[in-house]
N, C-alpha and C positions, 0 to 999 in steps of 0.2 A: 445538585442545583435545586433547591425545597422551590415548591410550590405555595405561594401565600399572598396575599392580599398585599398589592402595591401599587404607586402612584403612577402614571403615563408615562411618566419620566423615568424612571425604573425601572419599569416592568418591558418583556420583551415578550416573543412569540419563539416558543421551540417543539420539537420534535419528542417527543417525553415517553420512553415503559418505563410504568413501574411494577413490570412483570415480567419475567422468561417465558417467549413463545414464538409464535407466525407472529408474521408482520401485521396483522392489525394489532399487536400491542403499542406500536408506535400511536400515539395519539400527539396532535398539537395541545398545547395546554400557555396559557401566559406565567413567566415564569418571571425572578428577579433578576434583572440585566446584571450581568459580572461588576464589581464593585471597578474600582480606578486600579486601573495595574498598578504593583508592587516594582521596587527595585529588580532591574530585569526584565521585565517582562511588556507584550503588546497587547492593544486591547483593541481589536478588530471586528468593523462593522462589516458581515458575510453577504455576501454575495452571491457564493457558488462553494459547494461539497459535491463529494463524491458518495455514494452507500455501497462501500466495498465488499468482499467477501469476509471481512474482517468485523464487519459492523453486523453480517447476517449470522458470525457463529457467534458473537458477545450477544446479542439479541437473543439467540435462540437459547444462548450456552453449549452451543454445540463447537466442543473442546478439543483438541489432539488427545491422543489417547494414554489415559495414564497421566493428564493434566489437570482431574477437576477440581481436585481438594485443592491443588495452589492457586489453579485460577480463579478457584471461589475466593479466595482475600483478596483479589484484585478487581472483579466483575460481582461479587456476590455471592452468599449460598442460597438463600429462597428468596430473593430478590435482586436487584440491578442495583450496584452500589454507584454506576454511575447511569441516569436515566437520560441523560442527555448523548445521543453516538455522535460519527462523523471524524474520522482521524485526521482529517484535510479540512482546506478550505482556503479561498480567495476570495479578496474583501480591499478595504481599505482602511487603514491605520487612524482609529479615534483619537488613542492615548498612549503616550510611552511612559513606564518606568523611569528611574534614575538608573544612569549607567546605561542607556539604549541609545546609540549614535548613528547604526548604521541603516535604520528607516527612522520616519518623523510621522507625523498625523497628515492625512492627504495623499500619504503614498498608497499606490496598489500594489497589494503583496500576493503571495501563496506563504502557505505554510502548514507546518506537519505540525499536526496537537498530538499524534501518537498514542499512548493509551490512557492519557487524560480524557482524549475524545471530544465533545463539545461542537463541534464544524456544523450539528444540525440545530444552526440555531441563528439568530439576530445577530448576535455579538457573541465574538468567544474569547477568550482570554489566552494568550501565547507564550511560555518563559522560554527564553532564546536560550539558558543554561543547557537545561534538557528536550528543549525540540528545537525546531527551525522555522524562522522569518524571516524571507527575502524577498527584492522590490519581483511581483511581475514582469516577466517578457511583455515588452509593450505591443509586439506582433501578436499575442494571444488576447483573447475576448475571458472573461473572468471564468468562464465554462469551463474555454480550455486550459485556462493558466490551470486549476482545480485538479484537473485531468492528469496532470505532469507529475502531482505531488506524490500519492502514494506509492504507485510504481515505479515512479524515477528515482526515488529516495531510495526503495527498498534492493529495485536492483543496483545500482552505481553503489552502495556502500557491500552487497557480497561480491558484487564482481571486483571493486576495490579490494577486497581481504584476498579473494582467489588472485590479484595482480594480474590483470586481463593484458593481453600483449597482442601485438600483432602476429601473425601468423599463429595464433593458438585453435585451435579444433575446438568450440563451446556447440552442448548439446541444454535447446532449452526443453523442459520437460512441460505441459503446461504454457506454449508460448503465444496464445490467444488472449490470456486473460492482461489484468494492469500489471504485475509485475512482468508477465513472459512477454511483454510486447515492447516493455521497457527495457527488458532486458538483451529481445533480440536486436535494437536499435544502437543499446551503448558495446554491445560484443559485437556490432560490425565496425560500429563506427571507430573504435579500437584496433581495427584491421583483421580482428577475427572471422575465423572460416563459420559460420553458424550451420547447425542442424534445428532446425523448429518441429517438436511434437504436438500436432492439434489434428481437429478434424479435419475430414475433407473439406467443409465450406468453412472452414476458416483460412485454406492453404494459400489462397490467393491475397489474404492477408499479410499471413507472415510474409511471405516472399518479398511482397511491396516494403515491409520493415528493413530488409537486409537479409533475409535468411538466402541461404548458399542453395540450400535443400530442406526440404518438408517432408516428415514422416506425416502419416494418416497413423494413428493409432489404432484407428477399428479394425483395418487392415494387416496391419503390418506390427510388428513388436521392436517397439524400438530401440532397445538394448538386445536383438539378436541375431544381429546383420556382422557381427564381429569388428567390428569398425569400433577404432579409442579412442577417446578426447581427452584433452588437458585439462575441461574443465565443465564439468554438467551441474548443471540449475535445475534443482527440482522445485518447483511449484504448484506438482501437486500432490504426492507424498503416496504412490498407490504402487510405488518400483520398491517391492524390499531390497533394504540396503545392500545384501550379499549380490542380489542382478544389478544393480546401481554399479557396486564396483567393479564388476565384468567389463563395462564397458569405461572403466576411464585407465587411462597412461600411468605407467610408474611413476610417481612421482607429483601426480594431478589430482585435483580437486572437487570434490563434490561438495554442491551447494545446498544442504537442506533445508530451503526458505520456509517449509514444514515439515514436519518433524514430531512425532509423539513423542513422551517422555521417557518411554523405555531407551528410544532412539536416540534421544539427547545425550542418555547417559552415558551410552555404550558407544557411543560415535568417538573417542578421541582411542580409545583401545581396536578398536574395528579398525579405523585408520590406520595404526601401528603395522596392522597384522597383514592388512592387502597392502601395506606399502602406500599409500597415501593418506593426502590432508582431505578430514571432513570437518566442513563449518557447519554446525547444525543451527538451529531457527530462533540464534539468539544473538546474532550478529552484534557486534560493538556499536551502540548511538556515536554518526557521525552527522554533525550538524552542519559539515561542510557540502557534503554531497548534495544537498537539495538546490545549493547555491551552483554546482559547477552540471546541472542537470539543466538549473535557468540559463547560464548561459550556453550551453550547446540549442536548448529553443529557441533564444535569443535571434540566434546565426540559424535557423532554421535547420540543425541537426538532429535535431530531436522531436519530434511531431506528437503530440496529444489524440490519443485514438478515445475519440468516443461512440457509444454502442446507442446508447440512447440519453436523452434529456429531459429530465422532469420539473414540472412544477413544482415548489414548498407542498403546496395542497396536496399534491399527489403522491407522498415520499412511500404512505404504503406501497401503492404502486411499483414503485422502483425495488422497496424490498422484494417485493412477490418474484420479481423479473432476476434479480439477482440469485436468490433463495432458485431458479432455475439450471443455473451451471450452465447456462449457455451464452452467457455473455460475454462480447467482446470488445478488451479493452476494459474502459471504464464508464461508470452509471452516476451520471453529475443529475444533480438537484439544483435548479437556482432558487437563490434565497431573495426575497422580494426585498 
């Protein structure tokens, strides 16, 4: 998104590095407002993003391991190929493409920009082909519509490939942060038995989500209680795979929502060998999922956990608080 000299009418306000580092690289800068959506595509004035833990490794470059030469074609080598973050966002519908039927301009939506990125900003530009745009839960304030997207996406499409069921044993690894909060909510609400791994003051959280039982990890090791699941979510990638499969069923699945490179590759051979299925951190785009996430919040199944809430003004802030690892849930930005 080049930075250049433009009229009122064009020009927007965003969130802009144009460098790898700490969160003061985020500066605002006025940039050129997204052109008119193309065939496909939405063109959404923001309201509200999230700065996930996804926004603070493309920021920093801080990559899974064994990823940085490919990530660099997609995030950059000595620079930010995209300067604008924000994989989410909630807003309302300026303009649609040709071929866009199922939102109109005026609607309030959420939507996943994925690794296009863009959410921190005025207006973002949305192709329904490769991400997702759906109307807002009208029960939710544009915060927490925001709050639902990246987590609710991420877990509802690996617990979709795991084929979550009722009576299934799910251990969430990581279940404080946006995926694991989302993920212990859609694995109960599925009728699964849940285990949630966080900290102690997070445990009173997970529980309130659905979780059955809460490990403490400071505490306690949570693959060596001998206890198997049919199905563990890792979200945060710090259990070698070989103690990962100790603890799951013949048969069952491990989730790796992260995942290094070595990991990725070796994962469908590794699976073979212990006798189960691993999905490693490259799960199939499904663009349904974000829609059957809105309506479980809809019916108030699904709840928007946010940890704190920031000003536009403030987003370094938010990075810094993120770039901490101690958040829970999710870190929404409203966009003025």
């Amino acid at each position: 998104m080049p930075e250049h000299r433009t009229s009122a009418a064009t020009a927007m306000t965003a969130a802009v590095s144009r460098e790898f580092g700490a969160p003061e690289v985020v500066r605002h800068a006025r940039v050129a407002k997204p052109r008119a959506p193309h065939p496909g595509e939405v063109l959404i004035g923001v309201r509200a993003s999230t700065v996930s833990i996804a926004d603070s490794r493309v920021r920093a470059k801080r990559v899974p391991t064994g990823t940085s030469l490919l990530a660099s074609f997609t995030i950059g080598f000595r620079a930010p190929r995209i300067p604008v973050l924000g994989m989410d966002c909630s807003g309302i519908v300026e303009a649609v493409g040709e071929g866009v039927t199922h939102v109109a301009p005026g609607d309030e939506v959420i939507a996943l920009l994925g690794s296009a990125f863009g959410g921190h900003a005025e207006y973002a530009i949305v192709g329904t082909t490769s991400t997702s745009v759906v109307r807002k839960p009208a029960n939710l304030s544009f915060e927490e519509g925001a709050a639902i997207v990246f987590g609710g996406w991420t877990a509802r499409t690996y617990l979709d490939v795991a084929g979550v069921k009722a009576g299934d044993t799910v251990l969430v690894n990581g279940a404080s942060g946006a995926v694991g909060t989302a993920a212990v909510q859609l694995a109960a609400h599925a009728g699964a038995h849940v285990t949630g791994v966080c900290s102690a003051r997070n445990a009173d959280l997970v529980s309130s989500l659905g979780a059955d039982r809460v490990i403490d990890y400071t505490t306690t090791d949570p693959v060596d209680d001998q206890t198997r699941y049919d199905i563990v979510v890792d979200n945060v990638g710090n259990i070698p795979f070989e103690r990962l499969a100790t603890a799951v069923k013949p048969g069952g699945t491990v989730l790796g929502v992260i995942a290094g490179l070595p990991d990725m590759i070796k994962a469908p051979m590794r699976g073979l060998r212990a006798g189960i299925r691993v999905v490693p951190a490259n799960a199939p785009f499904d663009r349904h999922a974000l829609e059957r996430v809105a309506e479980l919040a809809t019916v108030g199944a699904f709840r928007p956990v946010i940890d704190r809430t920031y000003e536009f003004t403030d987003i370094v802030a938010a990075h810094r608080y993120v770039d901490t690892n101690r958040k829970r849930g999710n870190v929404v930005v409203r966009v003025p």
